[in-house]
Chimera marker file (.cmm) of the C-alpha trace (Angstrom):
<marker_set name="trace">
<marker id="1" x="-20.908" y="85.138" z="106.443" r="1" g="1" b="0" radius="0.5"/>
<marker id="2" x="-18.903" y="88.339" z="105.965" r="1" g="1" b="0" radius="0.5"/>
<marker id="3" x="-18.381" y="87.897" z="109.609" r="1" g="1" b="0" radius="0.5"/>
<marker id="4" x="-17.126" y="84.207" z="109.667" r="1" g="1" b="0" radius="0.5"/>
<marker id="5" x="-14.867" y="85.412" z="106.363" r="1" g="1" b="0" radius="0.5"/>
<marker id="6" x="-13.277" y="87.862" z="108.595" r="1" g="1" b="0" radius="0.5"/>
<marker id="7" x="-12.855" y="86.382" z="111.680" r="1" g="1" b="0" radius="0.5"/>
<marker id="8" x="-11.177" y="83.493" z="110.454" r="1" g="1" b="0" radius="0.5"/>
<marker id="9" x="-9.028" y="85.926" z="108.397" r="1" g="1" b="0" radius="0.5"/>
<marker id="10" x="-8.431" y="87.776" z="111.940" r="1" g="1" b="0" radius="0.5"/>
<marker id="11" x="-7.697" y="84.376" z="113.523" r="1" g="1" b="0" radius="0.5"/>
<marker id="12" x="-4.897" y="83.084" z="110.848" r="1" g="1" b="0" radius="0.5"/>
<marker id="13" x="-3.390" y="86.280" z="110.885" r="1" g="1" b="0" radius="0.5"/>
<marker id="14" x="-3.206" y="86.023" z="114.777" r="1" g="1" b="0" radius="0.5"/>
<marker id="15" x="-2.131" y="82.534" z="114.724" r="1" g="1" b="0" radius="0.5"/>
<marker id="16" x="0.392" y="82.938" z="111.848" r="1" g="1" b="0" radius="0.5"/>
<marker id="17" x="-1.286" y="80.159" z="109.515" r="1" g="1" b="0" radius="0.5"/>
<marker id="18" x="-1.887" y="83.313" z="106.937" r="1" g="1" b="0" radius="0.5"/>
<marker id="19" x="2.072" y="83.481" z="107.237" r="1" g="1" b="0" radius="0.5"/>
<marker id="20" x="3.107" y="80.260" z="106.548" r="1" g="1" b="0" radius="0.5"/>
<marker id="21" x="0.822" y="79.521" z="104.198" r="1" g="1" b="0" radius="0.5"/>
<marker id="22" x="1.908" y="82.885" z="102.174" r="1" g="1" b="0" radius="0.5"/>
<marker id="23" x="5.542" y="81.504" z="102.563" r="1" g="1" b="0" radius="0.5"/>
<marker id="24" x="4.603" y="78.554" z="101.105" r="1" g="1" b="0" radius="0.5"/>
<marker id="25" x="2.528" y="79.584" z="98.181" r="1" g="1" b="0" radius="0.5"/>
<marker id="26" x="5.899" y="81.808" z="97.484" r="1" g="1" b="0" radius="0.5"/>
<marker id="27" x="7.751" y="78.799" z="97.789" r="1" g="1" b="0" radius="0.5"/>
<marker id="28" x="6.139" y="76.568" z="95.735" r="1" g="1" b="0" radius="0.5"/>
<marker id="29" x="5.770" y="79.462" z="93.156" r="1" g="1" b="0" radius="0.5"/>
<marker id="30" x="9.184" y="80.333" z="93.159" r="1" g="1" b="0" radius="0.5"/>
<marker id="31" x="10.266" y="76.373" z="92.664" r="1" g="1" b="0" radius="0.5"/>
<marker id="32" x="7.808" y="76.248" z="89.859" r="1" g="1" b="0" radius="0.5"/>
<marker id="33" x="9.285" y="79.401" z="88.279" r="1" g="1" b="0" radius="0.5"/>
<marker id="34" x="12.821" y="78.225" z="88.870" r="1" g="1" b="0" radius="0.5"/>
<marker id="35" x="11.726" y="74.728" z="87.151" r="1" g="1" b="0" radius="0.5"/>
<marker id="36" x="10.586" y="76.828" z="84.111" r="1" g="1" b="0" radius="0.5"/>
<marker id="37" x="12.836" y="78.579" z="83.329" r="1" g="1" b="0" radius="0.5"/>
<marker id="38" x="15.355" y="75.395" z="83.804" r="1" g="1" b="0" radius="0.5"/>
<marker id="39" x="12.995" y="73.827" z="81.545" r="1" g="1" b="0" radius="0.5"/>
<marker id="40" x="13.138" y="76.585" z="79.203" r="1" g="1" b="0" radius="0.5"/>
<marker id="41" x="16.727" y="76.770" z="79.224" r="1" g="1" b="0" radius="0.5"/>
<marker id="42" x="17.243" y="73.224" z="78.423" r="1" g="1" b="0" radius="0.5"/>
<marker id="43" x="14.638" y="73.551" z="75.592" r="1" g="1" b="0" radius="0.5"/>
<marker id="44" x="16.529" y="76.615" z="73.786" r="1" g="1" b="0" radius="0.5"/>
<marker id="45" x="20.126" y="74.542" z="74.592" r="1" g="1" b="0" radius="0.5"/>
<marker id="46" x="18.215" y="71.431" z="73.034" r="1" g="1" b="0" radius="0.5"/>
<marker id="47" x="17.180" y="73.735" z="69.774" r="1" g="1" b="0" radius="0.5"/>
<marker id="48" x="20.819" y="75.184" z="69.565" r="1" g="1" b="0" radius="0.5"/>
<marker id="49" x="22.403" y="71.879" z="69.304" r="1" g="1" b="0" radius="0.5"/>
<marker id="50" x="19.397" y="70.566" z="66.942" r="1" g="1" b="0" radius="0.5"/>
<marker id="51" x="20.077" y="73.853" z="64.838" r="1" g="1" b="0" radius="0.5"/>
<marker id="52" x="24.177" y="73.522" z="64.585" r="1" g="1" b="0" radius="0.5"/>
<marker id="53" x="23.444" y="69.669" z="63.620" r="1" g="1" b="0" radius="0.5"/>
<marker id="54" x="21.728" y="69.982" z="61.064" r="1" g="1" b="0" radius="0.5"/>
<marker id="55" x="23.361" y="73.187" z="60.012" r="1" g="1" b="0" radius="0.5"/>
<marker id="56" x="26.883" y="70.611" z="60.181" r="1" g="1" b="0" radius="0.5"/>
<marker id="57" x="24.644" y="67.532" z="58.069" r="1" g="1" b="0" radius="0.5"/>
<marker id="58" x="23.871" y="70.203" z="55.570" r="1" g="1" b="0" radius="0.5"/>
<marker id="59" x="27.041" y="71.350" z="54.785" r="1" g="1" b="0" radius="0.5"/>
<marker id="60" x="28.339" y="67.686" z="54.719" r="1" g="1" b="0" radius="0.5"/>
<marker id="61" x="25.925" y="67.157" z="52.666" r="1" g="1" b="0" radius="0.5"/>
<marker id="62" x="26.784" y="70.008" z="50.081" r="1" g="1" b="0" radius="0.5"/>
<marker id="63" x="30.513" y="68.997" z="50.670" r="1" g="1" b="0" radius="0.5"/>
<marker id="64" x="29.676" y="65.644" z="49.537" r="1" g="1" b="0" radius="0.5"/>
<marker id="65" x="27.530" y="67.003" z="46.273" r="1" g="1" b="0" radius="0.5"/>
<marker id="66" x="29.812" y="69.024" z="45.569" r="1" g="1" b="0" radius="0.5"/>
<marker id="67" x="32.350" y="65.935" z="45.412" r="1" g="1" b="0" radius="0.5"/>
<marker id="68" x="29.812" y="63.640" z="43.746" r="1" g="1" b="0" radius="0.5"/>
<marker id="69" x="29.594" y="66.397" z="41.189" r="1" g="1" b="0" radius="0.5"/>
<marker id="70" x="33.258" y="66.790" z="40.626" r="1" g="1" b="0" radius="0.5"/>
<marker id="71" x="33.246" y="62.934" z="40.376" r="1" g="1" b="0" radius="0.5"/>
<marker id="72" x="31.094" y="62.730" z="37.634" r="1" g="1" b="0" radius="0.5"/>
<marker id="73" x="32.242" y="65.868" z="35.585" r="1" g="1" b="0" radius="0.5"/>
<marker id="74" x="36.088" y="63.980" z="35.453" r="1" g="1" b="0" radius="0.5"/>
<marker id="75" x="34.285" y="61.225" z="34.518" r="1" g="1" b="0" radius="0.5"/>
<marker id="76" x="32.379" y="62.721" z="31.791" r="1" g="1" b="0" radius="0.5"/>
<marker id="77" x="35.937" y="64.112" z="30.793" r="1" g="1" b="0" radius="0.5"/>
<marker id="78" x="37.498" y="61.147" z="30.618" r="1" g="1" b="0" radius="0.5"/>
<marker id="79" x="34.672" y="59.204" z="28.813" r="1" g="1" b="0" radius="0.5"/>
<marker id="80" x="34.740" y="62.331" z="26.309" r="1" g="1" b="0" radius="0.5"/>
<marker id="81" x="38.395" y="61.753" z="25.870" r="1" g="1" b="0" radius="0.5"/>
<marker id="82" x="37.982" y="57.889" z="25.315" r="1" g="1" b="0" radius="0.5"/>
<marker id="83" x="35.056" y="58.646" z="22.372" r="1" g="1" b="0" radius="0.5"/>
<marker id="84" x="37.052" y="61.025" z="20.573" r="1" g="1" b="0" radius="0.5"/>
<marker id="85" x="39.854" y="58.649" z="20.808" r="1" g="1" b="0" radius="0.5"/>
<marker id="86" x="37.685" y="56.251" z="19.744" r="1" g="1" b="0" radius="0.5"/>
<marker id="87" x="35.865" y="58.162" z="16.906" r="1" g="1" b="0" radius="0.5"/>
<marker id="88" x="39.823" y="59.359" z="15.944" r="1" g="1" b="0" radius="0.5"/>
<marker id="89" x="40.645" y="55.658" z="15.464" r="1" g="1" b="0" radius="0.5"/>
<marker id="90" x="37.478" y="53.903" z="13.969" r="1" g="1" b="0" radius="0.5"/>
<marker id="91" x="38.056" y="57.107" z="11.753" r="1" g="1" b="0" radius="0.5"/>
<marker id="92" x="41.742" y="56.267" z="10.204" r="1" g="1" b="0" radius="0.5"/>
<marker id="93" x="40.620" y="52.781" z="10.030" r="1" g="1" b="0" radius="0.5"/>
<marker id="94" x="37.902" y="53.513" z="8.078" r="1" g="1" b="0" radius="0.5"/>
<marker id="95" x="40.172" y="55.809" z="5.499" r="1" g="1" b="0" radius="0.5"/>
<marker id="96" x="42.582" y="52.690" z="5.799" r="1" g="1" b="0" radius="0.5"/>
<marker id="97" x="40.051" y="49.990" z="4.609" r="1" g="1" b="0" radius="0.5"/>
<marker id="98" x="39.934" y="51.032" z="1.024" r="1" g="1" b="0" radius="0.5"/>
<marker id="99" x="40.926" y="48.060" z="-0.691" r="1" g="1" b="0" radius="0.5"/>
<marker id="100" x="41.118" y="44.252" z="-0.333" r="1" g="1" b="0" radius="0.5"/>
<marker id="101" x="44.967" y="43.621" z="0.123" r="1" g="1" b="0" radius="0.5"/>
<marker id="102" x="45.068" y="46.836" z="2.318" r="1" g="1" b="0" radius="0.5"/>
<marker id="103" x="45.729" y="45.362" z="6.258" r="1" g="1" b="0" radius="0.5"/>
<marker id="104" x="43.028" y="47.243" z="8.724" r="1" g="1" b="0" radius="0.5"/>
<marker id="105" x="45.732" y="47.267" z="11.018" r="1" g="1" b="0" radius="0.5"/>
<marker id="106" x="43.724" y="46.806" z="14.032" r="1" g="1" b="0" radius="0.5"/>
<marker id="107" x="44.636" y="44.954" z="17.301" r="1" g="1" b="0" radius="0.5"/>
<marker id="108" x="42.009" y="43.077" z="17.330" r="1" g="1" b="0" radius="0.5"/>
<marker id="109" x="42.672" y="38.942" z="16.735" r="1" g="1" b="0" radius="0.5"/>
<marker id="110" x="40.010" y="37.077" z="15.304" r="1" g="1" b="0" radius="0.5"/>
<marker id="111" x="39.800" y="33.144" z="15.107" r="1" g="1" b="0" radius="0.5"/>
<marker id="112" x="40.399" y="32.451" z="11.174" r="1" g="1" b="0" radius="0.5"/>
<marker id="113" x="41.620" y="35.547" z="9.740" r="1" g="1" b="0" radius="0.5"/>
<marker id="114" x="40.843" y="36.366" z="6.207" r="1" g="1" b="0" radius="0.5"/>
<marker id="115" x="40.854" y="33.680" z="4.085" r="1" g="1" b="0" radius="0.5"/>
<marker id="116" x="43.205" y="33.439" z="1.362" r="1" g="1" b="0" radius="0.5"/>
<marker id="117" x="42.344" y="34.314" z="-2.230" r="1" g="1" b="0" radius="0.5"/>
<marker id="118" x="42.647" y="31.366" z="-4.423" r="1" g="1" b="0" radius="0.5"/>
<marker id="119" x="41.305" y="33.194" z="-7.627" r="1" g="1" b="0" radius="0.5"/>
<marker id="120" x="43.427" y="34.791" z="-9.594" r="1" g="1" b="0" radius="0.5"/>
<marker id="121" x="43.723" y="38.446" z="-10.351" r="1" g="1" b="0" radius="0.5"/>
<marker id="122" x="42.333" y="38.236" z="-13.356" r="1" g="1" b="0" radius="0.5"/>
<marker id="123" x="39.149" y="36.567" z="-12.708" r="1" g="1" b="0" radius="0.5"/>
<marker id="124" x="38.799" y="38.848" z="-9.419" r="1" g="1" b="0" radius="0.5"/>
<marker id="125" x="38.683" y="41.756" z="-11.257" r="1" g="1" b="0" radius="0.5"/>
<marker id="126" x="37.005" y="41.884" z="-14.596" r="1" g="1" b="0" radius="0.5"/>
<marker id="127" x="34.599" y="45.045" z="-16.628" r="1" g="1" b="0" radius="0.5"/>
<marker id="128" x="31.481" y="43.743" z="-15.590" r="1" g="1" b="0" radius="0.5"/>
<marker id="129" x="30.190" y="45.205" z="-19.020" r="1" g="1" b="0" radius="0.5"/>
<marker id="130" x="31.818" y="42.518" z="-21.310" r="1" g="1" b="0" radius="0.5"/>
<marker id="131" x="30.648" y="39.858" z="-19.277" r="1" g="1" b="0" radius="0.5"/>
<marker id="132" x="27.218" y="39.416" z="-21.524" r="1" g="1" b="0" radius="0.5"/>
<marker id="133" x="29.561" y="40.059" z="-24.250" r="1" g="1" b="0" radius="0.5"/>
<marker id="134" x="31.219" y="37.065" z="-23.479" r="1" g="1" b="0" radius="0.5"/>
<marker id="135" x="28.576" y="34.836" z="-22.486" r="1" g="1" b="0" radius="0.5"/>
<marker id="136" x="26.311" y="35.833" z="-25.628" r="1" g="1" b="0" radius="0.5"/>
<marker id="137" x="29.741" y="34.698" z="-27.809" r="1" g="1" b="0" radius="0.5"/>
<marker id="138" x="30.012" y="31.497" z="-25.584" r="1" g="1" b="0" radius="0.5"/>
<marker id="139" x="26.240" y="31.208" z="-26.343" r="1" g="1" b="0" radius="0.5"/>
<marker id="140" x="26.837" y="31.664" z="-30.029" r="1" g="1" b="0" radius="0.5"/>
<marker id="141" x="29.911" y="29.246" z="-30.357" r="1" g="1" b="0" radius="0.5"/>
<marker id="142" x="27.478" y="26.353" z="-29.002" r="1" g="1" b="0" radius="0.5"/>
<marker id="143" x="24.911" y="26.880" z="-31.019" r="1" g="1" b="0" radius="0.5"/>
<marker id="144" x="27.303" y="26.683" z="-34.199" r="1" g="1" b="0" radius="0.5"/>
<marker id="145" x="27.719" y="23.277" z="-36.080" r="1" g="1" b="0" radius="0.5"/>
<marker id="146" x="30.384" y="21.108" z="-34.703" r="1" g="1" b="0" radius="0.5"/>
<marker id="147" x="33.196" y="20.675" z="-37.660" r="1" g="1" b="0" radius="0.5"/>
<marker id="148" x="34.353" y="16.850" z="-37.502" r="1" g="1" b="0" radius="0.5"/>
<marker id="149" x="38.275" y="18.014" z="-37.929" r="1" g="1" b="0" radius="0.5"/>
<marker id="150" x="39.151" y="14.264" z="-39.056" r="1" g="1" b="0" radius="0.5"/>
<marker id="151" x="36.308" y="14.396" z="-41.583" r="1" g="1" b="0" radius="0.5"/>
<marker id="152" x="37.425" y="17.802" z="-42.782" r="1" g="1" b="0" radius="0.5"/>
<marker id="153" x="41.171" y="16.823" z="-43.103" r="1" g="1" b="0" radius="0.5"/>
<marker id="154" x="39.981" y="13.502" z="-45.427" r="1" g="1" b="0" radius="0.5"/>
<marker id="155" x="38.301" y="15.376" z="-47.535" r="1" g="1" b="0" radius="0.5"/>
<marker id="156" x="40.788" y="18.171" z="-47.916" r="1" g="1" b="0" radius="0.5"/>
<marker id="157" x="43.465" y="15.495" z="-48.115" r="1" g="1" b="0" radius="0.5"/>
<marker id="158" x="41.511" y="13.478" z="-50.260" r="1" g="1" b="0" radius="0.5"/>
<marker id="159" x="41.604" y="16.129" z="-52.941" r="1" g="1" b="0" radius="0.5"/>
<marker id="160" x="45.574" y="16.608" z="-52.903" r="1" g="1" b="0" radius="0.5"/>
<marker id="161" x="45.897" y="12.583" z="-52.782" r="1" g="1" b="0" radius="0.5"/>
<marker id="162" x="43.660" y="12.596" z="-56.272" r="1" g="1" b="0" radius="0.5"/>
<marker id="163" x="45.573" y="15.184" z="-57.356" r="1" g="1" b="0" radius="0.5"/>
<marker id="164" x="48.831" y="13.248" z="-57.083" r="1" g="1" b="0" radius="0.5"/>
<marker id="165" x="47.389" y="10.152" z="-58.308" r="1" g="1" b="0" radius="0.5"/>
<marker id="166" x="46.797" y="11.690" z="-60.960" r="1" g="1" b="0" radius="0.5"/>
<marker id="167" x="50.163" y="13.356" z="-61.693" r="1" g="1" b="0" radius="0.5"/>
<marker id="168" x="49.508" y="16.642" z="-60.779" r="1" g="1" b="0" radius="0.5"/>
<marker id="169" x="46.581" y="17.265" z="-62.801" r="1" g="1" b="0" radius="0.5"/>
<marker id="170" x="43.366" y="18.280" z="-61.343" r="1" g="1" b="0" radius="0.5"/>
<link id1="1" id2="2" r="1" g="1" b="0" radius="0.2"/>
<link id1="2" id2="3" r="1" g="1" b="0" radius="0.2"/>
<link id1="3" id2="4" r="1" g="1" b="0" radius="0.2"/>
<link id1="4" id2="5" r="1" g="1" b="0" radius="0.2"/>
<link id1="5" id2="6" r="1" g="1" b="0" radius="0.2"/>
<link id1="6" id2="7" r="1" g="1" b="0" radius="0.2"/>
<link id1="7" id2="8" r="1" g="1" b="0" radius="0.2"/>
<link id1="8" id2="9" r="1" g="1" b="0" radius="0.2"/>
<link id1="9" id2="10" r="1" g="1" b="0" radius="0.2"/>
<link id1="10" id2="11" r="1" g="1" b="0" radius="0.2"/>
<link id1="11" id2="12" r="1" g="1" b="0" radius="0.2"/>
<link id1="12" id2="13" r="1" g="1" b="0" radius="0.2"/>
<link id1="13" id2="14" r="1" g="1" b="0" radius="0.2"/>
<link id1="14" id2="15" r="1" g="1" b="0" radius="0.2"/>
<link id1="15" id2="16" r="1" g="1" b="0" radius="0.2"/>
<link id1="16" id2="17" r="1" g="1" b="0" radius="0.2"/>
<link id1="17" id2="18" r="1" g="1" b="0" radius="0.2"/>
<link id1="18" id2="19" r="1" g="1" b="0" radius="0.2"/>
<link id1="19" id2="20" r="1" g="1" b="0" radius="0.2"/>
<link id1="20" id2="21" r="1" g="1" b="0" radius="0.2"/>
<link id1="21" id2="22" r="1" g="1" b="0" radius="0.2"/>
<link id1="22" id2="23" r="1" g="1" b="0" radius="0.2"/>
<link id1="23" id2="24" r="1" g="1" b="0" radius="0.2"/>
<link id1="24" id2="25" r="1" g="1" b="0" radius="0.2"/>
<link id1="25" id2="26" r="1" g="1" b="0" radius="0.2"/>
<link id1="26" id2="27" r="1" g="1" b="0" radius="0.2"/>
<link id1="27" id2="28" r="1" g="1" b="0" radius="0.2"/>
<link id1="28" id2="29" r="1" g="1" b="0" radius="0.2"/>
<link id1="29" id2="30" r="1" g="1" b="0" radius="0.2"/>
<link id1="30" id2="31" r="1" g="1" b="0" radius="0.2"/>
<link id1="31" id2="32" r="1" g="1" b="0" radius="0.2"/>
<link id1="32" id2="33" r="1" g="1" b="0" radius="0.2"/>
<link id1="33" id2="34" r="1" g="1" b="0" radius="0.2"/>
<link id1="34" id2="35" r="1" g="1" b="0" radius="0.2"/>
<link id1="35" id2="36" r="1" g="1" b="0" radius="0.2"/>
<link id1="36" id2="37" r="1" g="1" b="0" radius="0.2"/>
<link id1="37" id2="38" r="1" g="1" b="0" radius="0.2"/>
<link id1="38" id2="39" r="1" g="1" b="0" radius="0.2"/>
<link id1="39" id2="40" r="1" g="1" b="0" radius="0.2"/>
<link id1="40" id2="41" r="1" g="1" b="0" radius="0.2"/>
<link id1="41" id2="42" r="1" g="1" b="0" radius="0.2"/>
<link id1="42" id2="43" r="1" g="1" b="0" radius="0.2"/>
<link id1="43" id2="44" r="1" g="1" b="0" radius="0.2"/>
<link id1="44" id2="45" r="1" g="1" b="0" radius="0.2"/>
<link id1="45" id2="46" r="1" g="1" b="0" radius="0.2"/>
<link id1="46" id2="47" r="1" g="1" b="0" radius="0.2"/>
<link id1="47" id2="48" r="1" g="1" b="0" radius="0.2"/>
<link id1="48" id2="49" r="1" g="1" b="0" radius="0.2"/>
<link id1="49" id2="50" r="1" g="1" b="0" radius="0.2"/>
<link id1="50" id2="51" r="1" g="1" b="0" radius="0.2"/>
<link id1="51" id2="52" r="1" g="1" b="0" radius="0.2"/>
<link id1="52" id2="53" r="1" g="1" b="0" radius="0.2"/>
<link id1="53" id2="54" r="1" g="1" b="0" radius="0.2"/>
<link id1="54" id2="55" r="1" g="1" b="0" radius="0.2"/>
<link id1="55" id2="56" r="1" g="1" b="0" radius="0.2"/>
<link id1="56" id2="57" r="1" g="1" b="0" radius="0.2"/>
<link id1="57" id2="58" r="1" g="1" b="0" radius="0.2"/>
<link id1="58" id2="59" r="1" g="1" b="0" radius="0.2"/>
<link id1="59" id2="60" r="1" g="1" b="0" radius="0.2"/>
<link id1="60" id2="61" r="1" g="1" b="0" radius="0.2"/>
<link id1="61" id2="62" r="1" g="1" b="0" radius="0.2"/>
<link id1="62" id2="63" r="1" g="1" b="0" radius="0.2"/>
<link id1="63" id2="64" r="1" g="1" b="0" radius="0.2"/>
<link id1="64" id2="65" r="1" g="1" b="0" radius="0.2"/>
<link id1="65" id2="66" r="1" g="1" b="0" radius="0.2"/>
<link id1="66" id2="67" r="1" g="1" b="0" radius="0.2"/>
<link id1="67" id2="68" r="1" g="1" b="0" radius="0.2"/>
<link id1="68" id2="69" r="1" g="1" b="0" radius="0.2"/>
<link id1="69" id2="70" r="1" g="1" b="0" radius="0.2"/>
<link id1="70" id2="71" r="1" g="1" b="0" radius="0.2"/>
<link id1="71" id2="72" r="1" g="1" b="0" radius="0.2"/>
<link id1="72" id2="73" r="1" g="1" b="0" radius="0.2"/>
<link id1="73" id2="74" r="1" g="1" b="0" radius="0.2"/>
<link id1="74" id2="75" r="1" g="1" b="0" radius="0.2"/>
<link id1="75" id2="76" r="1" g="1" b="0" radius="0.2"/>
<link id1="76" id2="77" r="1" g="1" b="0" radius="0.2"/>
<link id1="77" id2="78" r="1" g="1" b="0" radius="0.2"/>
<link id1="78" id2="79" r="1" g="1" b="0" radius="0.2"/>
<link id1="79" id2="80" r="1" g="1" b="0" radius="0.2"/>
<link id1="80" id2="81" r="1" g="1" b="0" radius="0.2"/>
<link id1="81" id2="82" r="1" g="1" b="0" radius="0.2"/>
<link id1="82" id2="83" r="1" g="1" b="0" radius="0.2"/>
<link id1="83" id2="84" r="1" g="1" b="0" radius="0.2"/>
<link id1="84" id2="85" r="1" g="1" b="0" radius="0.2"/>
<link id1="85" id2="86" r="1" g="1" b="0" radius="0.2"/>
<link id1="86" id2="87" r="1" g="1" b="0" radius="0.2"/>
<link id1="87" id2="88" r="1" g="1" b="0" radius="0.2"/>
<link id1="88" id2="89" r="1" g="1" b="0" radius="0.2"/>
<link id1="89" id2="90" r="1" g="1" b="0" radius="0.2"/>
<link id1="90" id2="91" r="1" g="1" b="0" radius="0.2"/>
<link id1="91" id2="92" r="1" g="1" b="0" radius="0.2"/>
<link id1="92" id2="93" r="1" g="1" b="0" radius="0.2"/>
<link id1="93" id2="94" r="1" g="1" b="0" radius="0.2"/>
<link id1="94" id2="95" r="1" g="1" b="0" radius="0.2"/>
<link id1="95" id2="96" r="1" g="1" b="0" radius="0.2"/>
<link id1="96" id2="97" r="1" g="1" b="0" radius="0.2"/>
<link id1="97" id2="98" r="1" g="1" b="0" radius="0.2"/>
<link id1="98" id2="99" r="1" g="1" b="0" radius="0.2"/>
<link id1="99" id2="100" r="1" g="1" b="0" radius="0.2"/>
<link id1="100" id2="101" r="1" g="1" b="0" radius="0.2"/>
<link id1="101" id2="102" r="1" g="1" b="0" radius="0.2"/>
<link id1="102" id2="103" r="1" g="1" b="0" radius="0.2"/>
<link id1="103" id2="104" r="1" g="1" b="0" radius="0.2"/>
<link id1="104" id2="105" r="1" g="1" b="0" radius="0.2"/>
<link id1="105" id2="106" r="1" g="1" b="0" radius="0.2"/>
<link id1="106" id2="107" r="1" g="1" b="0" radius="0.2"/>
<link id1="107" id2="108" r="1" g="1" b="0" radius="0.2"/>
<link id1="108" id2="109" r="1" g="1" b="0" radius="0.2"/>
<link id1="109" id2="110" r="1" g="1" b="0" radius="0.2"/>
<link id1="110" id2="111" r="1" g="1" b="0" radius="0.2"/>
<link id1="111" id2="112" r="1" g="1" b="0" radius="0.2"/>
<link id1="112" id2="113" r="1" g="1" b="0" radius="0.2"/>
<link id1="113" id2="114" r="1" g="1" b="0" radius="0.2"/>
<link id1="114" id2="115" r="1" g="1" b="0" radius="0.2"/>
<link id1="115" id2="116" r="1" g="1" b="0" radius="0.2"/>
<link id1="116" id2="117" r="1" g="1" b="0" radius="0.2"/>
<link id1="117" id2="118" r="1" g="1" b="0" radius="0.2"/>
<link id1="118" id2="119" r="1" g="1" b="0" radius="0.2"/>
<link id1="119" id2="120" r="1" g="1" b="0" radius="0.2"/>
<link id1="120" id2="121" r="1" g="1" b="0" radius="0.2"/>
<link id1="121" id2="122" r="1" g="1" b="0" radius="0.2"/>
<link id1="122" id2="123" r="1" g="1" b="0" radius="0.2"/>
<link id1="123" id2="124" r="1" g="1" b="0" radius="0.2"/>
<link id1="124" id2="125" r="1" g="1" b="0" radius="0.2"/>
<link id1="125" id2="126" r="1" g="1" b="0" radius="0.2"/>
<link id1="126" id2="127" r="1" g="1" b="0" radius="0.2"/>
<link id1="127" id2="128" r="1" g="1" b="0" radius="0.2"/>
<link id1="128" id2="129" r="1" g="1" b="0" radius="0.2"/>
<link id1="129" id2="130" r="1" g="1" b="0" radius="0.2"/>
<link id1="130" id2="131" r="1" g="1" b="0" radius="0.2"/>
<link id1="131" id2="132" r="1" g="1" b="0" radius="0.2"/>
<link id1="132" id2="133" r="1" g="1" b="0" radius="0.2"/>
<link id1="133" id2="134" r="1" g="1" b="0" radius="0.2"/>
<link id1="134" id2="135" r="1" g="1" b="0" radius="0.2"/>
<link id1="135" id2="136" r="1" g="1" b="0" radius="0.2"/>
<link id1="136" id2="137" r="1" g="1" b="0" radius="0.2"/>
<link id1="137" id2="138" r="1" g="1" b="0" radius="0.2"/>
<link id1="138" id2="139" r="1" g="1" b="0" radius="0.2"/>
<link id1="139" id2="140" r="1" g="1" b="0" radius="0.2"/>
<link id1="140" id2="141" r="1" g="1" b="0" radius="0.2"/>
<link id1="141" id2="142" r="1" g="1" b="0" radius="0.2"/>
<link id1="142" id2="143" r="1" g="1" b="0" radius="0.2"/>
<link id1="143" id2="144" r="1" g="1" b="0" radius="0.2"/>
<link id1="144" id2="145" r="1" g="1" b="0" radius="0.2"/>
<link id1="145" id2="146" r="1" g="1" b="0" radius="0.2"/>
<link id1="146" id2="147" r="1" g="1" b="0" radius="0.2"/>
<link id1="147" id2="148" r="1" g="1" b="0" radius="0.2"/>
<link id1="148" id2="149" r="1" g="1" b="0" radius="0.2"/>
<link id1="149" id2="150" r="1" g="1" b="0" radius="0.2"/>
<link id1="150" id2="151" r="1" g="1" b="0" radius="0.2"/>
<link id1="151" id2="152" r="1" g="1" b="0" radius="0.2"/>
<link id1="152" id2="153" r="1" g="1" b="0" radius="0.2"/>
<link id1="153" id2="154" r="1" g="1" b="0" radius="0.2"/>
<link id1="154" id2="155" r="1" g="1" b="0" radius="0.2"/>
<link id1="155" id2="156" r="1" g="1" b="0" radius="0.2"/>
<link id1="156" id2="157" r="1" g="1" b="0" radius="0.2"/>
<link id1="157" id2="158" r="1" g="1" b="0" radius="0.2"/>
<link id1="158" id2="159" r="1" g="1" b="0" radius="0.2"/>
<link id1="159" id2="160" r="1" g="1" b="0" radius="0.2"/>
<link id1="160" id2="161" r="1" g="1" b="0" radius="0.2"/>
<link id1="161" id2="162" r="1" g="1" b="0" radius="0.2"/>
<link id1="162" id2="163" r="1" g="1" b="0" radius="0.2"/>
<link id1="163" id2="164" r="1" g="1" b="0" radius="0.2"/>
<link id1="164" id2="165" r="1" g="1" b="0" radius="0.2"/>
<link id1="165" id2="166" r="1" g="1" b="0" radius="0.2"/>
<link id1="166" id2="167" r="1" g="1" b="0" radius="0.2"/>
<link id1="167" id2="168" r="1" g="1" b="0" radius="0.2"/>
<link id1="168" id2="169" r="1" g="1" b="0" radius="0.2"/>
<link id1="169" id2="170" r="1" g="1" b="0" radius="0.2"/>
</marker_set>
């Protein structure tokens, strides 16, 4: 077999088959080379351009948290603002609202409005001590006899007109 082996070896060599067909395993190997490294080229152009977009959406994306954040903090500041404003006011309304003639002087219109006060001062504001004072002697007076006044004026009358009937003499 060694034989056969060499004597076709001998015979492509001769015939220039070995040739060609060495020029066209270098052929093919250099296309398939070339075609890598093409391929590879493309593949670390592809990973570039994947790399510098993303890099670019990242930094958008920072750029727009960072502008969400500044967002919010002015309108945290403002909404602080507005509560102390609004604590400041419901504040001097409150020291305002001492008494019941004393206007609130807020801007806000209701439907009716206060009511007016049909009472007068004095029954408004009475010592809320001498009020069972008062009732007890209201209590008392009722339960005391009723005087007939005409009754009582006869009878006191009745004395003086015996008295002058009778010329002065009792």
């Amino acid at each position: 077999m060694g034989r056969f082996d060499t004597l076709a070896a001998f015979l492509g060599r001769v015939t220039g088959i070995t040739l060609i067909r060495d020029k066209l395993h270098r052929y093919r190997d250099r296309q398939r080379l070339e075609a890598l490294v093409a391929r590879k080229t493309e593949l670390v152009q592809a990973k570039r351009g994947a790399a510098h977009i993303q890099r670019e959406r990242h930094r958008l994306q920072a750029a727009d948290g960072e502008r969400t954040l500044k967002a919010l903090a002015a309108v945290e500041k403002r909404e602080l603002q507005s509560l102390e404003v609004k604590r400041g006011r419901e504040q001097r309304i409150k020291d305002r609202a001492g008494h019941v003639h004393m206007p609130a002087l807020t801007l806000e219109l209701k439907p009716k409005g206060r009511g007016a006060l049909v009472r007068k001062a004095q029954n408004r504001y009475k010592d809320t001590l001498r009020v069972p004072e008062e009732r007890q002697a209201r209590v008392d007076q009722a339960a005391s006899p009723s005087i007939d006044l005409q009754q009582a004026m006869q009878d006191a009358l009745g004395g003086a007109v015996a008295v002058v009937e009778s010329g002065g003499r009792a």
